[in-house]
N, C-alpha and C positions, 0 to 999 in steps of 0.2 A: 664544759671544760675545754674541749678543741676550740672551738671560738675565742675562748681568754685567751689561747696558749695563740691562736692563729694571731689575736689582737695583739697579743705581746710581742711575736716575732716581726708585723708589721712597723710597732715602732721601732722596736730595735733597728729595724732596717733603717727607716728615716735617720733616724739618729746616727748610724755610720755613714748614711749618704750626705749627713749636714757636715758632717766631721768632714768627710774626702772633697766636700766643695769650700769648706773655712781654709783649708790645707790649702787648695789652689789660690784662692786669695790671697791669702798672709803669704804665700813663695811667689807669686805674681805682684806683690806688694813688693817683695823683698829684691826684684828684679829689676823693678823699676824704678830705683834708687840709682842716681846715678855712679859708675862705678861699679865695679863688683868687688867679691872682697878681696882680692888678690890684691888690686890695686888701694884699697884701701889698707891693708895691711903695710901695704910698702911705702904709701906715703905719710903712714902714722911713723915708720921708721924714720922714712927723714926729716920728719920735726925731731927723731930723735940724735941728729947730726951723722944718721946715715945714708948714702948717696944712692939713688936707686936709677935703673936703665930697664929701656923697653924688654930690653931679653929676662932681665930678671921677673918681669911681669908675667910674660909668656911664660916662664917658666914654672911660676909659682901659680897661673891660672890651671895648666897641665895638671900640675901637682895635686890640686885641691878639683880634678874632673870641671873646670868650669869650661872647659875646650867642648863638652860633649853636647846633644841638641835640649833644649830646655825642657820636652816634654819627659827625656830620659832622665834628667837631674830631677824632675818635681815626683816621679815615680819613686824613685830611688830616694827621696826626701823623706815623703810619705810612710812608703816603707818603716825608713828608718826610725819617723817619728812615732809611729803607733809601737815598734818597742820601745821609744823610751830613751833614742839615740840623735843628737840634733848635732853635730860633728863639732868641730873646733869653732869658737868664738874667734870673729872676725882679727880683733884685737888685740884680745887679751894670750888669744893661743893657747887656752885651755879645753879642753874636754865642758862644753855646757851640760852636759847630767852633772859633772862631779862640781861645777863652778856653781848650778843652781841649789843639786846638794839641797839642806833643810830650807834653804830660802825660800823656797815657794811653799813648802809645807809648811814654814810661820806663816806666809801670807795667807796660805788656804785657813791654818786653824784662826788665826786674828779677825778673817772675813766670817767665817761663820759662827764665830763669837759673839760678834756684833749683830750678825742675824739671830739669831738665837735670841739675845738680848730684848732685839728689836721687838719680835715677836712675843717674846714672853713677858714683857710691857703693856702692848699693843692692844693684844688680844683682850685681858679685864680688862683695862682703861676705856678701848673702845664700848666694850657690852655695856661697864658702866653709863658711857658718853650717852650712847642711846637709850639707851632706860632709864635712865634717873630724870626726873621732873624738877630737881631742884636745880634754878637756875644761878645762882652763886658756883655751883660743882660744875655744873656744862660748860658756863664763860671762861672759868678757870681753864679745865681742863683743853677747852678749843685756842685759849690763848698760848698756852706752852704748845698747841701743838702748830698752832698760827706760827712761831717764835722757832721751833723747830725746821720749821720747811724756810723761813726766812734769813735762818743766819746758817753761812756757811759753814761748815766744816773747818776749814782751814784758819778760819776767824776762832772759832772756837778753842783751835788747839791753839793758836799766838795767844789768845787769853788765857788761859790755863796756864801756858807757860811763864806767861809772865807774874800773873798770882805765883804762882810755884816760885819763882825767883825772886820777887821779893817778901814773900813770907815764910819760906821756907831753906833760899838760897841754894836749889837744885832746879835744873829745870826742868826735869824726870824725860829728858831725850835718851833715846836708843833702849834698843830690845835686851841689853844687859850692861852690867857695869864693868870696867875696865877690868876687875881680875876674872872674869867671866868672859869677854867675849871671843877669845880665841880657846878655853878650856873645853876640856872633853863635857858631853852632859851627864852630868849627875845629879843626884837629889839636892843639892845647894843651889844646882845652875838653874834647874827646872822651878826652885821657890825665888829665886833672882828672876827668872824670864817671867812667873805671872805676877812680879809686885810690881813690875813694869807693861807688861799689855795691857794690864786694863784700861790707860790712857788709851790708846790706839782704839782698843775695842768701843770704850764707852763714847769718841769722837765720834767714829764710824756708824757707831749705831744710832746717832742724834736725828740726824737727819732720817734715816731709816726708821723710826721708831716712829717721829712725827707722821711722814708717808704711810706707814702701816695702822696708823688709829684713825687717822679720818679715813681708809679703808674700810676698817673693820668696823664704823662707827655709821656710813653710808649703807655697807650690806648686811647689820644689824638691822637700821631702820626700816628698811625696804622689807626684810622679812616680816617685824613684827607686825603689823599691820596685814596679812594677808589671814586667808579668810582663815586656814588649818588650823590659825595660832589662837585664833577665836575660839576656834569649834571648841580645841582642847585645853582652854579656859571655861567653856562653860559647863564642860564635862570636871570639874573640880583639881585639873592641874592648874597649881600655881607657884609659885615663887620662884628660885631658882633651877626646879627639876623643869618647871615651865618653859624659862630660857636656855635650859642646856639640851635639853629632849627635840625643840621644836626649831626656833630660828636660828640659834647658835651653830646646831648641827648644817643647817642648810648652809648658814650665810659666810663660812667659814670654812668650808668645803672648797670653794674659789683663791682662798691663799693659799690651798699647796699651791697652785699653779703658776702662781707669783712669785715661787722661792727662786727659782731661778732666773727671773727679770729682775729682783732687789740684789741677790748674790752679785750678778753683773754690774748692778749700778755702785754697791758697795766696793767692789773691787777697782772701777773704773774713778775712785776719790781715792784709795789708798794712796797709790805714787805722788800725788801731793801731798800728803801727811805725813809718808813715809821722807818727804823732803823736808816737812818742818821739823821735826819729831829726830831727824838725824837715823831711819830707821833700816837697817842691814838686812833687806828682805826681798823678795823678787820686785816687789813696787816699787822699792829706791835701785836696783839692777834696769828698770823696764826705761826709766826715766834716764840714768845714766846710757841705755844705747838706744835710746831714739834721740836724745837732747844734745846730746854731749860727743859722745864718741863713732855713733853710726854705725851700730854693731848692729846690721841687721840682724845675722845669724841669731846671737841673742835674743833679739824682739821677737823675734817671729815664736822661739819655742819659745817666751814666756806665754806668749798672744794663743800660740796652740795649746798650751798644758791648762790655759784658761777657759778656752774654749772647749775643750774637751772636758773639763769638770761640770760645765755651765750644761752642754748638753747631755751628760752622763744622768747630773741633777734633774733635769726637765725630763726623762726616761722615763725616770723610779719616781718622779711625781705623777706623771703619768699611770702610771701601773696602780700609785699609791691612792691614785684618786679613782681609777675603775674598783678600788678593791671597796672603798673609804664610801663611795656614791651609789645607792642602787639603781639611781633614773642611768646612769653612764654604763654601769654592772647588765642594769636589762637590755639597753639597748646594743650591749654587745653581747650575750646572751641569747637573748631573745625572751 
């Protein structure tokens, strides 16, 4: 038990050390954009026919500590980012917690909807893939997931949309409908928001879903064939207690550890869909200030609050697969 708890506290550690060096990057990213945001603030003003002078620069860099040494601002950044505090948006002059607000927790629930999805697909499709001798079922099944890994996402969702508009005459864009989308939530908004995700969700998880079966369809195969799965067929396991007892357990073992390399990959197609799609969530915000506006402040904590979920994710997969594994359970153990 000291060993697990030892094991546990070592990755915890890794994992705040990955957090405190993604932090210097994304603020070292954020620095070396030309300009800082003082200056971009003010000259977002005078596109808006307001006239701006060096002193008001100096002034408003004071204002907002960018006078102070960089390694003082990234501490203090830091700081403020693990509570949860990413100061004013460059642009907009808002408060970023209160601007992100539910947006990135639509983004967070939409992405792991779609993994979910993916996986609960995935997972029988693939056992099937590999086990079944019937080659009509195999062909089928490799070709949708051939067809999956080949057609983009964002192709996906313009066809969809376009079916939806001319047979329906909606194109089901955005995360609610007009009398919903600035209302409080209530139990109408909440059956408004999921008659509409599941677009988003089911794009998202297209391609994740394909990814995920020739996965689980590869480290099915690989297991059944090894000698244990023998032994415990010829000792009179068979049928399905056979594939779930023996190679299923092994070979499925290896996808928690994937949850959070698909999480990020799913996350990282969002901001284009949330662009087709018309969708008001931190993916259509991440796009609007790296594309558009150059709010770094923005980017950064959406890029941090993402990263810090992705790593928090790989933790408790961690932990979930010393508890899930006993080859990984013994060898830290003993």
């Amino acid at each position: 038990m000291y060993k697990f708890a030892q094991f546990t506290m070592v990755r915890a550690g890794m994992a705040l050390f990955t957090m405190i060096f993604v932090s210097f990057i994304v603020f070292s990213l954020m620095e070396l954009v030309p300009g800082d945001c003082a200056e971009r603030y003010l000259a977002f003003k005078n596109t808006q026919g307001s006239p701006i002078s060096i002193a008001e620069i100096d002034s408003e860099r004071a204002r907002l500590g960018l006078d102070r040494p960089y390694v003082v601002r990234w501490v203090d950044w830091i700081y403020n980012a693990f509570q949860g505090k990413f100061g004013d948006s460059c642009i907009l002059r808002v408060d970023i917690s209160q601007l992100l607000g539910q947006k990135f927790w639509l983004s967070l629930g939409i992405t792991l909807a779609a993994l979910l999805l993916a996986y609960s697909i995935a997972i029988p499709v693939g056992i099937i893939s590999a086990t079944s001798n019937n080659p009509y079922l195999n062909n089928s099944l490799r070709l949708v997931s051939y067809l999956g890994l080949a057609l983009p996402n964002f192709l996906l969702a313009l066809m969809i949309m376009l079916f939806s508009t001319m047979v329906f005459g909606e194109s089901l864009t955005g995360l609610f409908s007009k009398e919903f989308r600035d209302a409080a939530w209530s139990f109408d908004k909440l059956m408004n928001f999921l008659s509409r995700a599941w677009l988003p969700v089911i794009i998202l998880g297209w391609s994740a879903t394909a990814f995920a079966i020739q996965t689980v369809r590869a480290l099915m195969s690989d297991e059944i064939g090894k000698l244990y799965v023998t032994a415990a067929a010829a000792r009179g396991v068979s049928g399905s207690r056979l594939l779930l007892r023996y190679p299923a357990k092994h070979a499925l073992t290896p996808i928690i550890n994937s949850l959070g390399f698909d999480m990020n990959r799913i996350f990282n197609e969002l901001p284009i869909i949330a662009l087709i799609l018309t969708l008001t969530e931190a993916g259509s915000l991440l796009i609007e200030a790296l594309a558009r506006s150059n709010d770094q402040q923005l980017a950064g904590a959406i890029i941090f609050l993402l990263t810090a979920t992705i790593v928090t994710i790989n933790f408790l997969t961690d932990i979930a697969l010393a508890l899930t594994d006993p080859r990984i359970r013994r060898s830290i153990i003993g």
